[in-house]
BAROMI-237892 format. One line per 10 residues: number of its first residue (from 1); their letters; for each residue x, y, z of N, C-alpha, C. Coordinates in steps of 0.2 Angstrom, whole numbers, plus 5000, padded with zeros to 4 digits. Each point is the difference from the previous one (the first is absolute). Example, Ala and Ser with C-alpha at 12.3 -4.5 7.8 and 13.67 -1.06 7.14 Angstrom:
% residues 2
1> as> 5066/4972/5039/4996/5006/5000/5004/5006/5000; 4998/5005/4996/5004/5006/5001/4996/5005/5003 $
***
This chain:
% residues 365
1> xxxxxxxxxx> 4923/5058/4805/5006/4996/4998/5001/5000/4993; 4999/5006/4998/5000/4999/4991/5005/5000/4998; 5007/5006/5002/5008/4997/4998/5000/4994/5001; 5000/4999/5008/5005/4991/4999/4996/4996/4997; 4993/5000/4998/4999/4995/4996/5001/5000/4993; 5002/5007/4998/5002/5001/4993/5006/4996/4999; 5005/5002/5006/5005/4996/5000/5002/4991/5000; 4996/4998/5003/5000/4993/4999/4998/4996/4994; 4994/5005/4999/4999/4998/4992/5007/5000/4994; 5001/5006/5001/5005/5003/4996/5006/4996/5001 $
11> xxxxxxxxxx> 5002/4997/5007/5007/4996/5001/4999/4992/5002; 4994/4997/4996/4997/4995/5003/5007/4995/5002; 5007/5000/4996/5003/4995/5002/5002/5000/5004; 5006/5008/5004/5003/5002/5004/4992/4998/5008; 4997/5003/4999/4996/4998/5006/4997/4993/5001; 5000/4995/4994/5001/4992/5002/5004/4997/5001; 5007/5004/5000/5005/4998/5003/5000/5000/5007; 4999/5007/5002/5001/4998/5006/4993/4998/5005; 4993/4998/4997/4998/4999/5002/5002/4992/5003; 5002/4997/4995/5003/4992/4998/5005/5001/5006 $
21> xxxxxxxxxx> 5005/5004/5001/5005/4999/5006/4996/5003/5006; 4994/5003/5001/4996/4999/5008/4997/4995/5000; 4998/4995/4995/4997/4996/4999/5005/4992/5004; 5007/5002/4997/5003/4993/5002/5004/5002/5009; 5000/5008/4999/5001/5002/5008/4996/4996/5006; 4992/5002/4997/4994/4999/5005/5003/4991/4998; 5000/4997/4997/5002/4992/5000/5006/4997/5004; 5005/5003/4999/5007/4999/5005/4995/5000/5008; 4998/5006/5002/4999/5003/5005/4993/4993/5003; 4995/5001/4996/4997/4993/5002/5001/4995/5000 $
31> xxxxxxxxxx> 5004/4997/4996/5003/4992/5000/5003/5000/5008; 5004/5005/4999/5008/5002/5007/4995/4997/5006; 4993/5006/4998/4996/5001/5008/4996/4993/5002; 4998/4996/4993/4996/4994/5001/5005/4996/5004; 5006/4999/4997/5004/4993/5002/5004/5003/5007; 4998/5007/5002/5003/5002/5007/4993/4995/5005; 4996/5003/4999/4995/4997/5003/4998/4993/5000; 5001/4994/4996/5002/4996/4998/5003/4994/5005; 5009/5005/4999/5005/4999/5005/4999/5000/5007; 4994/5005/5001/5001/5004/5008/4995/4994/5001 $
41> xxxxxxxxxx> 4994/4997/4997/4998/4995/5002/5002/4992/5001; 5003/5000/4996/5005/4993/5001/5006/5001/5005; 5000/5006/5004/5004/5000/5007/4998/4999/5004; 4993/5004/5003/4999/5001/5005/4990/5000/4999; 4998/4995/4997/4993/5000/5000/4999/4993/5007; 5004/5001/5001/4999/4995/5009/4999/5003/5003; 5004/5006/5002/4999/5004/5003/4996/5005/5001; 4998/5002/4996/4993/5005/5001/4996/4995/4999; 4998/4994/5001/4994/4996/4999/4999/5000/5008; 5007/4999/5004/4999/5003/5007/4995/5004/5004 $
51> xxxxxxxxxx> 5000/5006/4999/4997/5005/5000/5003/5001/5008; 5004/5002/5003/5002/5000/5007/4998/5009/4998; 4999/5005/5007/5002/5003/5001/5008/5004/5000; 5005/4994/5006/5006/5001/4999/5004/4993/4998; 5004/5001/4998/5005/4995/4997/5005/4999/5005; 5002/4996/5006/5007/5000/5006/5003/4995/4998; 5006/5003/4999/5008/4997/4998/5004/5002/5004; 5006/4995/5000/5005/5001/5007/5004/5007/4995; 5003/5002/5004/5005/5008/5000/5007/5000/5004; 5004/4993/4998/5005/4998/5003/5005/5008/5001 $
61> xxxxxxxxxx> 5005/5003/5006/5003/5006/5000/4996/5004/4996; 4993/5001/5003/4996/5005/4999/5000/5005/4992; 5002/4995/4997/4998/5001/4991/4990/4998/4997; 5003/5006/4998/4993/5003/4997/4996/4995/4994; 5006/4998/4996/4998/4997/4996/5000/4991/4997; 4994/5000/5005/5001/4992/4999/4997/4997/4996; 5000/4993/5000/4997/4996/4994/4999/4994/5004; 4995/4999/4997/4996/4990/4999/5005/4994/4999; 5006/5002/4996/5002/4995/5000/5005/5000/5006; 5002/5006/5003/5006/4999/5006/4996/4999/5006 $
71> xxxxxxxxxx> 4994/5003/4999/4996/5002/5008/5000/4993/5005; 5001/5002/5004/4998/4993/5008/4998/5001/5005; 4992/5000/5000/4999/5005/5008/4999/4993/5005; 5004/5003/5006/5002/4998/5006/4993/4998/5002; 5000/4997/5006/4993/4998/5002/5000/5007/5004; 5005/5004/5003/4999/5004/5006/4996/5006/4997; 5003/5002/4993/4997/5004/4994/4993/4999/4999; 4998/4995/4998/4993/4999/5000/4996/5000/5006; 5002/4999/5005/4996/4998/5005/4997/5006/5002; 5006/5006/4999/5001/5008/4999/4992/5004/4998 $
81> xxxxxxxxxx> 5000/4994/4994/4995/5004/4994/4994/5000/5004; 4998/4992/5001/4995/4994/5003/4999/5007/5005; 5001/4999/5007/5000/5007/5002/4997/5004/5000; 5000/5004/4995/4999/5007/4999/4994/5001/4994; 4999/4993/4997/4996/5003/4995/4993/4993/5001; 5003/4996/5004/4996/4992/5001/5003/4996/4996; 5000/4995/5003/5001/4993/4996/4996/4998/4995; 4994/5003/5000/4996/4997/4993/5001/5004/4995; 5005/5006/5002/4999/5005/4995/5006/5000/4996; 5006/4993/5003/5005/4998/4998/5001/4995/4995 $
91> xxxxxxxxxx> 5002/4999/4994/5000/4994/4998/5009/5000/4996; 5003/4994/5004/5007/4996/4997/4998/4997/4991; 5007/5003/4997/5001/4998/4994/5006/4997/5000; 5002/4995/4994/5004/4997/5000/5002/5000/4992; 5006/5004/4998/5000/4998/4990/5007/4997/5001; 5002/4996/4996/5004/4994/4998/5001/5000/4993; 5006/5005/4996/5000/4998/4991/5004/4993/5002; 4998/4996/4997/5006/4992/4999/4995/4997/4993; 5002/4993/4999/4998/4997/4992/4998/4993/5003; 4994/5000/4997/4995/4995/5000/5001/4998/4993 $
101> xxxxxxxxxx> 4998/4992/5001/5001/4995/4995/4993/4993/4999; 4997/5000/4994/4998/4995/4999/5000/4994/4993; 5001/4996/5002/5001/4997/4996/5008/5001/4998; 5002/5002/4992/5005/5001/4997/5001/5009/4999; 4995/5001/5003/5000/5009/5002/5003/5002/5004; 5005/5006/5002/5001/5003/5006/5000/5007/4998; 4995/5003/5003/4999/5009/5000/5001/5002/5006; 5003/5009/4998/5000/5002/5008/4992/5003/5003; 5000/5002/5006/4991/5001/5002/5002/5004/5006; 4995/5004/5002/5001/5003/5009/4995/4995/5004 $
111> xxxxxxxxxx> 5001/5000/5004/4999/4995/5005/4997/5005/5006; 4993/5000/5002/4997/5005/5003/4994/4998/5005; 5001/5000/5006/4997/4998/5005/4998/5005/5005; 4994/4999/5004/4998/5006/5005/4996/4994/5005; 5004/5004/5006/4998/4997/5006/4996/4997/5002; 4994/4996/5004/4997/4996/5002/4993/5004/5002; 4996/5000/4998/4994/5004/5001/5001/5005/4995; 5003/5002/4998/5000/5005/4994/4996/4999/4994; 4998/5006/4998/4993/5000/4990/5005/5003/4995; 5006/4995/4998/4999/5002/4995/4999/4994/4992 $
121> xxxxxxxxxx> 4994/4999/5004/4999/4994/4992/5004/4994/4999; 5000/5000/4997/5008/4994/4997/5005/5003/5000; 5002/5005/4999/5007/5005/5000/5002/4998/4993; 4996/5000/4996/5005/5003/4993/4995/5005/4997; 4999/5005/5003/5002/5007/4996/4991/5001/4999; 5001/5006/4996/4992/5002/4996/4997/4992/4997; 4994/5002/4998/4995/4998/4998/4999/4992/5002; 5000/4997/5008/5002/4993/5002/4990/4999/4999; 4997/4995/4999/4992/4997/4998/4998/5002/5009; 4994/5000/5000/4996/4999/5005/5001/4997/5004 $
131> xxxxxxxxxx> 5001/4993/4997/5001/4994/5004/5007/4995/5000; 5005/5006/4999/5007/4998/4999/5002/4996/5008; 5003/4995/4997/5003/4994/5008/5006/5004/5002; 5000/5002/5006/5006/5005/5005/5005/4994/5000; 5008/5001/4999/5001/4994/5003/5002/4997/5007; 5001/4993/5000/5003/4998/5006/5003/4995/5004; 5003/4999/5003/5003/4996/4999/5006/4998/4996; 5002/4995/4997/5003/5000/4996/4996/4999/4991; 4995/5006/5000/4997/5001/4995/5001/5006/4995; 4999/5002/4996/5003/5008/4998/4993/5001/4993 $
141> xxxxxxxxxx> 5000/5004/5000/4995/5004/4994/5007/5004/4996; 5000/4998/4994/5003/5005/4995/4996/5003/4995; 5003/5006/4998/4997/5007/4997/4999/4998/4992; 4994/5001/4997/5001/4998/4993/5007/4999/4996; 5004/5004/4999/5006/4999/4998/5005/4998/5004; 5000/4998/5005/5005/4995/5002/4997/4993/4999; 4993/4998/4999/4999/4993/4995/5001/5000/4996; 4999/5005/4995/5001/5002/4993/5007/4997/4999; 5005/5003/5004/5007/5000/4997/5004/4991/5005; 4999/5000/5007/4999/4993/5000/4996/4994/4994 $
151> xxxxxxxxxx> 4996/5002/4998/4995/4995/4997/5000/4996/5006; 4996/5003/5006/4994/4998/5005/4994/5000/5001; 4997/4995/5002/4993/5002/5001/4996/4997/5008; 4996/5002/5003/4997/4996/5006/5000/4994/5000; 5002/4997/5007/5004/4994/4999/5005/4999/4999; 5004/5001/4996/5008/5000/4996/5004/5001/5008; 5006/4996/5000/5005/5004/5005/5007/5001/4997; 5001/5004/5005/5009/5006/4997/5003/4998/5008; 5004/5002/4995/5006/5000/5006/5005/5008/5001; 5002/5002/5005/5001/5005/5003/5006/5000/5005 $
161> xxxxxxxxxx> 5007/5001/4999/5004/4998/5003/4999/4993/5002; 5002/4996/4996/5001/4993/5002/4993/4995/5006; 4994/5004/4998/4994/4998/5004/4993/5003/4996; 4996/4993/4999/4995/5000/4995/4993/5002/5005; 5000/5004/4994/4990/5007/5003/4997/4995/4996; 4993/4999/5001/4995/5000/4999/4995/5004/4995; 4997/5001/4996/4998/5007/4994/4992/4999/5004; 4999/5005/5003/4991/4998/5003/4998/5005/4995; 5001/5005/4999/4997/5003/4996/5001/5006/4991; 4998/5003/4995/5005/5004/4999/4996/5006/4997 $
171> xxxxxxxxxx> 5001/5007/5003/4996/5006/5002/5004/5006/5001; 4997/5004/4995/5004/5005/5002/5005/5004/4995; 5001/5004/4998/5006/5003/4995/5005/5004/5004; 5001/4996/5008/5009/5007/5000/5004/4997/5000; 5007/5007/5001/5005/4997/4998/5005/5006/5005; 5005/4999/5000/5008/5003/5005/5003/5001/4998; 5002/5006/4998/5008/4999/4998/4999/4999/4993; 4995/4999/4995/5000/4997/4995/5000/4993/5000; 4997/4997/5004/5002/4991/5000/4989/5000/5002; 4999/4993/4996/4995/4998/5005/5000/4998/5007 $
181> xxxxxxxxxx> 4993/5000/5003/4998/4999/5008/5001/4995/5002; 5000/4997/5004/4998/4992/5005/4998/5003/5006; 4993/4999/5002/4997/4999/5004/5003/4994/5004; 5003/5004/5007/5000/4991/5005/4999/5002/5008; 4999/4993/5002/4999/5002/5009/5006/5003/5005; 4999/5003/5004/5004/5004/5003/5005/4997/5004; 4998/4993/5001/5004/4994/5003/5004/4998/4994; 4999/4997/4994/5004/4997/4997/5006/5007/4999; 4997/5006/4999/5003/5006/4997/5008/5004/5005; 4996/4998/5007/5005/4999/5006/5005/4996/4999 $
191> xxxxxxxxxx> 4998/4992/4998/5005/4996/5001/5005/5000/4993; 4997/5002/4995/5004/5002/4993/5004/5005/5001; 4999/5004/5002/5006/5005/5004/5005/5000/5001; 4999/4995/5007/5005/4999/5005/5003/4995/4996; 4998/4996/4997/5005/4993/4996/5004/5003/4993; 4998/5006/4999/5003/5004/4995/5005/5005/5002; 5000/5001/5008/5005/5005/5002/4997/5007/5003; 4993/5000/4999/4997/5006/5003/4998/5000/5008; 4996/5003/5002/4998/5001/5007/4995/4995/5002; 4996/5000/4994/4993/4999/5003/4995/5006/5001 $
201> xxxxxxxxxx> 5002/5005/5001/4997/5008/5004/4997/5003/4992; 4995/5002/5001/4995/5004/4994/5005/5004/4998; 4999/5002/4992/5004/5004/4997/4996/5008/5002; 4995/4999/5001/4996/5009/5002/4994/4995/5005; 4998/5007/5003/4993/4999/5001/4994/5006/4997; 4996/4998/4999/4993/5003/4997/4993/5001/5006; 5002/5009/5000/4996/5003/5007/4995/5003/4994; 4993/4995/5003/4995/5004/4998/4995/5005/5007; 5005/5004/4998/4997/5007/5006/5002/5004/4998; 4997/5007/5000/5002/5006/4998/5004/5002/5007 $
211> xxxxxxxxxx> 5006/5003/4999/5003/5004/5004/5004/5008/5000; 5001/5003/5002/5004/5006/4998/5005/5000/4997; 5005/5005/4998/5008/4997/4998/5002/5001/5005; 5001/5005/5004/5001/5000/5007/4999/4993/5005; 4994/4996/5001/5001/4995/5003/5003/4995/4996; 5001/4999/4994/5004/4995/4998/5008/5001/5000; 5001/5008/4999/5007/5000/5003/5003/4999/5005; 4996/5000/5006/5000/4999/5007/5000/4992/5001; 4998/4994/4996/5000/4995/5000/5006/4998/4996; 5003/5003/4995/5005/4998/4994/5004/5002/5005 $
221> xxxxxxxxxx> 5003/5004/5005/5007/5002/5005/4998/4995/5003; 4996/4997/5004/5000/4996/5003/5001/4993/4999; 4998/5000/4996/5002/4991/4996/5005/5001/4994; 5002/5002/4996/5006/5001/4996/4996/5000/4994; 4995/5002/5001/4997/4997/4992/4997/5007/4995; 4999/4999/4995/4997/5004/4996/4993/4999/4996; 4995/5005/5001/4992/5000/4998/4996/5002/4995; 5004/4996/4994/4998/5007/4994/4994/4999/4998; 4995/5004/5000/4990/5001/4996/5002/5002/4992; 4992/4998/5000/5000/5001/4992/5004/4996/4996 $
231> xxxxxxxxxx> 5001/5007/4994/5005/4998/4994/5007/4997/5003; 5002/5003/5006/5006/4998/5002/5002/4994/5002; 4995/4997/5001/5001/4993/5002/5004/4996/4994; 4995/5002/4995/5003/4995/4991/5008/5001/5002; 5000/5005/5002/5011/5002/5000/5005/4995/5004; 4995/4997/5004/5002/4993/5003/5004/4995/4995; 4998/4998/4994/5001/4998/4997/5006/5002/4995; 5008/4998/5002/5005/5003/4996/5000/5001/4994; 4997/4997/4994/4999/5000/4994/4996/5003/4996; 4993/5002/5006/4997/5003/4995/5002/5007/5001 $
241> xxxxxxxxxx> 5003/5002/5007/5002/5007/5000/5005/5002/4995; 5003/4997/4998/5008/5000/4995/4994/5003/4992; 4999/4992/4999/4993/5000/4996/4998/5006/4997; 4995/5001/5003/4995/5007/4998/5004/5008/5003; 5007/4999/5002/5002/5006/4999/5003/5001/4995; 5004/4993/4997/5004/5002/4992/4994/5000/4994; 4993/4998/5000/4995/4997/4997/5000/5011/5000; 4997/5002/5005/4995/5007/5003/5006/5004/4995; 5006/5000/5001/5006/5003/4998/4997/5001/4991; 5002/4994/4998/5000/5001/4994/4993/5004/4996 $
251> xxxxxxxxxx> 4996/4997/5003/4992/5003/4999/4999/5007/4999; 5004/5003/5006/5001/5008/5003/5003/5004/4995; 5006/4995/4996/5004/5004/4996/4997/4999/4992; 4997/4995/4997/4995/5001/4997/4996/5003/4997; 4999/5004/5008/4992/5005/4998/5004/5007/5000; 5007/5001/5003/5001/5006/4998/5002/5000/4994; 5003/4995/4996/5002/5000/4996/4995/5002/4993; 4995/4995/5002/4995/5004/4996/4997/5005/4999; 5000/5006/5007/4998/5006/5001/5005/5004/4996; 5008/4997/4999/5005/5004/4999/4998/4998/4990 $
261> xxxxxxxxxx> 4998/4996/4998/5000/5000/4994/4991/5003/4997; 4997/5000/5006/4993/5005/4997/5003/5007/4998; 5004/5001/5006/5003/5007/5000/5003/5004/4997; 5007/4993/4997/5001/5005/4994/4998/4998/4994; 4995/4996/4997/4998/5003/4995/4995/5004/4997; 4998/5002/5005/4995/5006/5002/5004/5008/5001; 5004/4999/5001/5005/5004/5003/5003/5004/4993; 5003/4992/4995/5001/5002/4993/4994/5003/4996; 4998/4996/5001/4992/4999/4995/4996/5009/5001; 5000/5002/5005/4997/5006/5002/5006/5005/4998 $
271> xxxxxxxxxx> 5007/5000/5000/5005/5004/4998/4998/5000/4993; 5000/4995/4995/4999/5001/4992/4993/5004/4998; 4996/5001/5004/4994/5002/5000/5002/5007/5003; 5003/5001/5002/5001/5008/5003/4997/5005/4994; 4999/5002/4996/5001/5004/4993/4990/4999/5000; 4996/4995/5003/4994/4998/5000/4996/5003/5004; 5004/5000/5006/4998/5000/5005/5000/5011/5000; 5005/5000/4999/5001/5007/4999/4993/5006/4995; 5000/4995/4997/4995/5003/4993/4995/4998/5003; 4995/4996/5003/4996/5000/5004/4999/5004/5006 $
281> xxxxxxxxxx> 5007/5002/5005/4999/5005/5005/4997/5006/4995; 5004/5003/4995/4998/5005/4997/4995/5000/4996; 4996/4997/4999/4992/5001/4998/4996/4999/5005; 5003/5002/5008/4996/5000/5007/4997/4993/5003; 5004/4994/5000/4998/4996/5004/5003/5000/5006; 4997/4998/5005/5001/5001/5007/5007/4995/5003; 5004/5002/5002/5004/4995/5002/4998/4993/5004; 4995/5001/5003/4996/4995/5002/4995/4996/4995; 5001/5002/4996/4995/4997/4995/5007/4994/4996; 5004/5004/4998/5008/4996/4999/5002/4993/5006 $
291> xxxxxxxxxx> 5002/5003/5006/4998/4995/5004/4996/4995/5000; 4996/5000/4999/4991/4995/5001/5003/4995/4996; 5003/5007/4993/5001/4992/4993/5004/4997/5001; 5008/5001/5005/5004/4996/4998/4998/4996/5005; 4996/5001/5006/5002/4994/5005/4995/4995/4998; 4995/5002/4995/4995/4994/4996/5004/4998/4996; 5002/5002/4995/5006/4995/4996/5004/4995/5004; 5003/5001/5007/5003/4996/5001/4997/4995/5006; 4995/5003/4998/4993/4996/5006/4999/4993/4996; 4998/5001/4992/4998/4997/4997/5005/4995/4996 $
301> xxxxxxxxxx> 5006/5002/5002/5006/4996/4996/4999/4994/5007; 5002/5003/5006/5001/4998/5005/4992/4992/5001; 4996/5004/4999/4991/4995/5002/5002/4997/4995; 5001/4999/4993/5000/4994/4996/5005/4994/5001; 5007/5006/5000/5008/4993/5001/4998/4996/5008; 4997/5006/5004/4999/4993/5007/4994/4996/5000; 4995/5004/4998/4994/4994/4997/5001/4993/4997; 5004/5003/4996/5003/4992/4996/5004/4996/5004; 5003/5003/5000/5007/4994/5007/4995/4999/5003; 4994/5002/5005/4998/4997/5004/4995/4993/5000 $
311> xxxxxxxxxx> 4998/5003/4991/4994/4995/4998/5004/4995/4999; 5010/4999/4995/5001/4995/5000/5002/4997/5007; 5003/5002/5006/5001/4997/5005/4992/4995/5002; 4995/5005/5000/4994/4995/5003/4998/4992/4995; 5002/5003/4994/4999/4993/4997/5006/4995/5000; 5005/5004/5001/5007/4992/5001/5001/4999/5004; 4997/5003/5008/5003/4999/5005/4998/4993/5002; 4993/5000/5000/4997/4996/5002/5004/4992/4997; 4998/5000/4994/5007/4994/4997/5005/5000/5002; 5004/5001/5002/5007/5001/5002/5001/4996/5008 $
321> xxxxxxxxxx> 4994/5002/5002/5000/5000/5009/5001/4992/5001; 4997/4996/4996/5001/4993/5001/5007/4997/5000; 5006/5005/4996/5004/4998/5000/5008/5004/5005; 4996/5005/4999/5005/5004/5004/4997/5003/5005; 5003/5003/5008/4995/5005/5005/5000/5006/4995; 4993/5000/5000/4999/5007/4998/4991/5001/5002; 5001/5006/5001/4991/5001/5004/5001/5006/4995; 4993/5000/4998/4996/5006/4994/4992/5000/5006; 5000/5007/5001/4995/5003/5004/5000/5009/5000; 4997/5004/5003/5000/5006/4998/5005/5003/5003 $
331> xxxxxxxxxx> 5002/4999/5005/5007/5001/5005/5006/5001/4995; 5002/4993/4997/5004/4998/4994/5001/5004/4993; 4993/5002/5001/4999/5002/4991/4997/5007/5001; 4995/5001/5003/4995/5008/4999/5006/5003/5003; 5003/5000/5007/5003/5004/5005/5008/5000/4997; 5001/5000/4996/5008/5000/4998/4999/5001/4993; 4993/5000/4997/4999/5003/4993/4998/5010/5004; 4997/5001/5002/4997/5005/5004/5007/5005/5002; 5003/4996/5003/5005/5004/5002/5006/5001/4992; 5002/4996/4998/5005/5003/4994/4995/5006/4997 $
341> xxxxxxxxxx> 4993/5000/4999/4996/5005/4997/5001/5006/5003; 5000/5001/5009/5002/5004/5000/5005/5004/5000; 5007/4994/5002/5008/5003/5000/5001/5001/4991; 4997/4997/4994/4999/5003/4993/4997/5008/5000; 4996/5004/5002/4997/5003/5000/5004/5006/5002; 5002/4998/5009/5007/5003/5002/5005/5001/4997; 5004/4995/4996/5006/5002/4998/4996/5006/4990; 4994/4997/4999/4999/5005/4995/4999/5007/5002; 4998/5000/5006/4999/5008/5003/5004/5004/5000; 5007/4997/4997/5008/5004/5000/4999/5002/4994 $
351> xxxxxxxxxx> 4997/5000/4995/5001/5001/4992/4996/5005/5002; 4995/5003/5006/4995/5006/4999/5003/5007/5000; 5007/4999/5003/5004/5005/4999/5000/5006/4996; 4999/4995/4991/5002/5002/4994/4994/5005/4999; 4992/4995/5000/4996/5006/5000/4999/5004/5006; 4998/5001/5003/5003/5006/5002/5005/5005/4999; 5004/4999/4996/5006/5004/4999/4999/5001/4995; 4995/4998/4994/5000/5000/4996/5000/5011/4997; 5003/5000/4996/5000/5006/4998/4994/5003/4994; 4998/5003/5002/4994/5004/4992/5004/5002/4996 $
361> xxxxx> 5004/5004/5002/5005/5002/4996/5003/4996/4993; 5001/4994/5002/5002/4995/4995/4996/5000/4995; 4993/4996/5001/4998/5002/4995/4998/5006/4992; 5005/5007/5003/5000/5005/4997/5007/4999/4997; 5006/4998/5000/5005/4998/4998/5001/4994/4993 $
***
């Protein structure tokens, strides 16, 4: 790599420039990916704290695309599932957005309950304690941040459409939609419903059994319902789908953009240099040897401007996170620094043209 390094020597400014612009790329691109992630958390970390196999929602005129907050399975629907996978391996859910109040506070909260013999802890989200109090009755568990933002604690009581809960306990960091949790009984969660204008009937049900797509298509015609596994379940939730498609979007263009600006000024940078490159072929260096060098020069513009964005992401993210969602982990920072390196590398690969093409000849002119 002796030319390109003679080169950067020789143009220290020109290649701190644009190191500086990979550097604030890789940063755009991190912050975007932290605070996607972040967002995706503060949607739907109730729901992957789930862990259901299938996700079943009603599929009113057999549409594909339901959600949590319209879903209403029938009893005949579920009884459907009950059926075919067992009753134990069924478990009723109940989400509620409405705004709970305590004291001189009223904040909004999801309101989340599962059916009777069911495990899901107290129902607010990831990280509930060991020995977190399920609730019941007219008892409720709220999620750190919905005490936090109520200013509640154990014992304390709220009120909830015009009827006072009881605080047994507070556990947990999820949230819905962007709103903190409330863990409550499946009873009080029924009658909350139905006094609000709902059904009463679970907004989904949670099948821990593996089944085929094929037998769950055969149950979804049968009951009206739809059974999305995996990642697809998150898409239940209409916000965060919206969410991290315009979030992915931006992300995506980004990183081309910053393949587009590796490119050309390597593209330039390797055109001015044509006259070098030429004089080189002609005292017999191998075109592969030409090669080697330019895609190290742009290897090493590239390792140091991502390098940096990424050291500053890991030191601010972590600060930030208290104020704003943002998650800093390798997902967020190594895997989206790693990939502009390569889509940099690629759009540099278009300035190999020139050597190549490069003519001996020139240098005799």
């Amino acid at each position: 790599m002796f030319l390109g390094w003679r080169d950067v020597l020789h143009a220290k400014g020109r290649f701190a420039i644009i190191t500086v612009v990979v550097m604030l790329m890789t940063l755009l691109v991190g912050f975007l990916t932290g605070l996607t992630g972040g967002l995706a958390g503060a949607n739907v970390d109730t729901v992957r704290s789930w862990k259901a196999d299938r996700l079943v929602m009603s599929a009113p005129n057999g549409s594909q695309d339901a959600s949590m907050s319209t879903s209403s399975i029938a009893p005949d629907a579920q009884q459907r599932w009950e059926d075919h996978v067992g009753r134990s391996n069924v478990t009723v859910v109940g989400v509620t957005q409405i705004a709970a109040a305590h004291d001189d506070v009223t904040t909004g909260v999801a309101l989340v309950a599962r059916g009777p013999g069911a495990d899901l802890g107290a129902g607010t989200g990831p990280n509930q304690a060991d020995d977190a109090v399920a609730p019941s009755g007219s008892n409720v568990t709220l999620s750190e941040d919905a005490a936090e933002e109520l200013g509640a604690e154990a014992g304390a009581t709220i009120t909830i459409a015009g009827h006072e809960f009881t605080v047994a306990d507070v556990t947990g960091t999820g949230h819905y939609s962007h709103v903190p949790v409330i863990g409550m009984s499946w009873s009080a969660w029924q009658e909350l419903s139905e006094r609000t204008g709902g059904t009463g009937h679970p907004n989904a049900l949670l099948v821990h059994a593996e089944i085929s797509d094929d037998e769950a298509a055969s149950i979804n015609a049968a009951a009206h319902t739809v059974s999305p596994a995996g990642f697809e379940q998150l898409l239940a939730v209409g916000s965060f789908r919206s969410e991290v498609g315009s979030l992915g979007m931006m992300i995506g263009m980004l990183m081309a953009i910053s393949a587009l600006v590796v490119g050309a000024f390597f593209t330039v940078w390797t055109l001015q240099r044509t006259r070098d490159i030429a004089v080189m072929r002609a005292l017999g260096s191998p075109v592969s040897a030409l090669l080697r060098d330019a895609i190290g020069q742009s290897l090493l513009v590239l390792a140091v401007g991502v390098g940096a964005g990424i050291g500053i992401i890991m030191l601010v993210g972590p600060a930030i996170s208290s104020s704003v969602p943002f998650v800093s982990n390798w997902l967020t920072t190594l895997a989206p620094g790693l990939l502009m390196t390569l889509l940099g590398l690629i759009g540099a690969a278009f300035a190999l043209r020139s050597v190549t093409k490069a003519d001996p000849m020139q240098a005799l002119n």
